[in-house]
C-alpha positions, 0 to 999 in steps of 0.5 A: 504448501497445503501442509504448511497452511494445515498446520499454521491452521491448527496453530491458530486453533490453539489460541496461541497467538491471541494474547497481548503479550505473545503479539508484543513478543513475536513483534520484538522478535521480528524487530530484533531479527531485522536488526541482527540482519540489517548490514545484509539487507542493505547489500542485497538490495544493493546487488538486486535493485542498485539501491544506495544504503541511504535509500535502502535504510530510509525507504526498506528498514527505517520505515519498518522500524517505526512502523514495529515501534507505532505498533507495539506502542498502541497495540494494548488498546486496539485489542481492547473490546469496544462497548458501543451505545444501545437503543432504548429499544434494547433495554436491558443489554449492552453492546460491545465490538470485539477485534479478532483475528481472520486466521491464517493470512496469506501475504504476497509481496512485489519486487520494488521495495521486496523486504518493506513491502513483505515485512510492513503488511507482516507487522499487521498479521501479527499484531492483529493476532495472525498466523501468516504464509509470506510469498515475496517476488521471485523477481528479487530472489535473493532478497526472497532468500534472505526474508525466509532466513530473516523470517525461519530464524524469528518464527516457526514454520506454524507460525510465520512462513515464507514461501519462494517461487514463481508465478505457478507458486503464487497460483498454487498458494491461491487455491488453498483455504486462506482465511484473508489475502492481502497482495501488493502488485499490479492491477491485472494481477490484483483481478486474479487474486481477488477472483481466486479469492472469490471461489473460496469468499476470502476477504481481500486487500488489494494494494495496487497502483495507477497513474498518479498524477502531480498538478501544478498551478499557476500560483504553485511555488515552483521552485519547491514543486520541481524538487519534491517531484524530482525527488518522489518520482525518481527514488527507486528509479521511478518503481514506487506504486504512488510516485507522480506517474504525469505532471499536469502543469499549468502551461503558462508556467511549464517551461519554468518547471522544467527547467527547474526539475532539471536542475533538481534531477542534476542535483539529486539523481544524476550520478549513474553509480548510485542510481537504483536500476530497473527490476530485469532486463524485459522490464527495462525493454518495455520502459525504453520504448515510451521514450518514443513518445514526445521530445525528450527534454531531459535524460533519454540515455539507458543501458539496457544490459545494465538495467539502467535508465538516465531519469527522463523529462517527457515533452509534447505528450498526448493522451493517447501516447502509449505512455499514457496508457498504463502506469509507468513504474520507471524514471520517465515523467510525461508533462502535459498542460492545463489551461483551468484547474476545471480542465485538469480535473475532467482530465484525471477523471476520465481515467480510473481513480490513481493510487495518489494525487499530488497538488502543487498550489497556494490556492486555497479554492484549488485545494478544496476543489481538488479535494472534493471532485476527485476521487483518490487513495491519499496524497500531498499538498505541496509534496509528493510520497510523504503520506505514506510514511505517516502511521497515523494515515491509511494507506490504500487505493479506491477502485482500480487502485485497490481495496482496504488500506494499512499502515498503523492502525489501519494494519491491525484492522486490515488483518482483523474482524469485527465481531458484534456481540449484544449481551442481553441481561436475565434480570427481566424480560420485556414482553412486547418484541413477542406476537402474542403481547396484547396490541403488540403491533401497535406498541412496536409502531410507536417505538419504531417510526 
């Protein structure tokens, strides 16, 4: 591994990479290869993760499709150096902002969504002129397998790699000198990359999760809040960092609600064989066991073996039930009620700030409201998951939900540094920035106050 960022650290050394024409190059490439792939991709992520080619298309590859093409449209003017005003002070020269690349990144990918949450962070490696060493989950192996096939076929080894392996892979990859890291995954393990980052000063970017929750109110339309809850809840079998982790009902209107949502889980969710399944056997253990909390309302039946769990309705949930400890990342939604939009607002924020917030209301006020005394990554009015497939919105966590963001824009400075650079003319020089002008003291008071 050492001998592969060595390389890739020489590579970068070359200037290979930094032009235009070779980023719009490797991102066609890389875009080409997927396509070449894709059948594959669809049936691994069927035989791993259960999922249906619908779900595989729209959430793994389509979305990296437009992603590629977003980028590559854009890309010429990102890269171009900014020239930024000047004071009078500085009479004389003119200001300017350069994009560069970090250098080598390191890029490791988690299991729920193992080939977009690899590629998408991949796609701004490159475009921001990047050489990069990819480590996907070894939770989905044969997806791993095939992102190395995908990624050896489009790149060499100095340019891009990928690295499989397990935890003690991921630590070894954590000592080397990287110069930036950027992690999707869980929180504990976020502090770990980022401590190891630390003994090196290595920028980070940290995209990790939290319980995200879904408001509804009383003047909410209901019967299309209960849908597009379903829906971003239990896509990918609830494994999806910013699905609504606990709804927070207004409590006039809960029974309504559920009743709704179950007709929706019956309309879109209920057919078990094409239903997605949990990672592994241990993580299917550890979902099971939240359904002693509360009464099931709805769902509750699982298979174990099979890593299957029917999408579940919480009722009677308390704060301090053990599935209000952590995130959830399964098919089993907690409800719990408000009585004022005050009172669900004291109850977000005496937790960490979520990764999403999803807000069901026609009110006007409760949005604004909601908008400023709540402090979260991004989310939805009136939907859930939408914002994360807009390039045009950064997608990323604040505090125990993450640091820095990408998608579009926001990927190509993910992976890129800013270098500041004054160009001062040598036509005249101006005398009083020195001691020995005559009242210089004076003179500089004047101009600085």
């Amino acid at each position: 591994m050492n001998e592969i960022v060595q390389k890739q650290k020489r590579y970068f050394r070359t200037g290979a990479t930094l032009s235009l024409s070779f980023r719009l190059a490797q991102l066609a490439r890389l875009k080409e290869t997927i396509q070449a792939h894709e059948q594959t991709i669809i049936d691994t992520l069927a035989k791993e993760l259960h999922k249906s080619p619908f779900e595989a298309y729209t959430t793994e590859i389509g979305i990296v499709y437009e992603e590629i093409r977003f980028v590559m449209k854009r890309l010429s003017d990102w890269m171009k150096p900014q020239r930024v005003p000047t004071p009078l002070t500085h009479f004389g020269s003119k200001s300017y902002i350069y994009p560069e690349p970090y250098g080598v990144s390191l890029i490791i990918a988690p299991w729920n969504y193992p080939f977009q949450l690899a590629i998408s962070p991949l796609i701004g490696a490159i475009a921001a002129g990047n050489c990069a060493i990819v480590k996907p989950s070894e939770y989905t192996p044969e997806t791993s397998s095939l992102l190395k096939t995908i990624v050896s076929e489009a790149f060499s080894e100095e340019y891009v790699a990928v690295v499989e392996g397990g935890v003690d892979v991921s630590q070894k990859l954590l000592h080397l000198p990287f110069d930036h890291i950027f992690f999707t995954g869980s929180v504990p393990v976020g502090k770990i990359v980022m401590a190891a980052a630390a003994k090196h000063l290595t920028p980070v970017t940290l995209e990790l999760g939290g319980k995200s929750p879904a408001i509804v109110d009383a003047s909410a339309h209901l019967d299309l809040a209960a849908k597009r809850i379903v829906w971003g809840k239990f896509l990918n079998a609830g494994q999806t960092c910013i699905a609504p982790d606990y709804v927070l009902v207004y409590a006039s209107v809960k029974s309504l609600l559920i009743e709704r949502m179950k007709q929706y889980i019956e309309q879109l969710y209920s057919d078990k064989n094409t239903y997605s399944r949990i990672v592994t056997v241990r993580h299917t253990e550890r979902l099971v066991r939240f359904l002693a909390n509360g009464t099931v309302v709805h769902g509750g039946a699982y298979d174990i073996e099979q890593r299957w769990i029917e999408p579940t309705l919480l009722d009677d949930i308390t704060w301090d039930d053990d599935v209000m400890q952590e995130e959830i990342f399964g098919p089993i939604l907690p409800i719990l009620t408000f009585e004022t939009i005050d009172e669900a607002i004291q109850m977000i924020n005496d937790y960490e700030k979520p990764l999403a917030l999803y807000l069901f209301t026609e009110d006007r006020d409760v949005q604004q409201q909601i908008l400023q005394q709540v402090h979260f990554g991004g989310g939805c009015i009136n939907d859930t998951v939408m914002h994360v497939a807009n390039p045009h919105l950064p997608f990323g966590g604040v505090g125990q939900s993450g640091i820095g963001a990408y998608h579009g824009k926001a990927s190509f400075d993910a992976f890129t540094h800013y270098k500041s650079v004054l160009k001062q003319t040598t036509k005249f020089d101006i005398p009083l920035r020195y001691p020995n002008f005559p009242n210089a003291l004076k003179w500089v008071r004047k101009l600085l106050k």
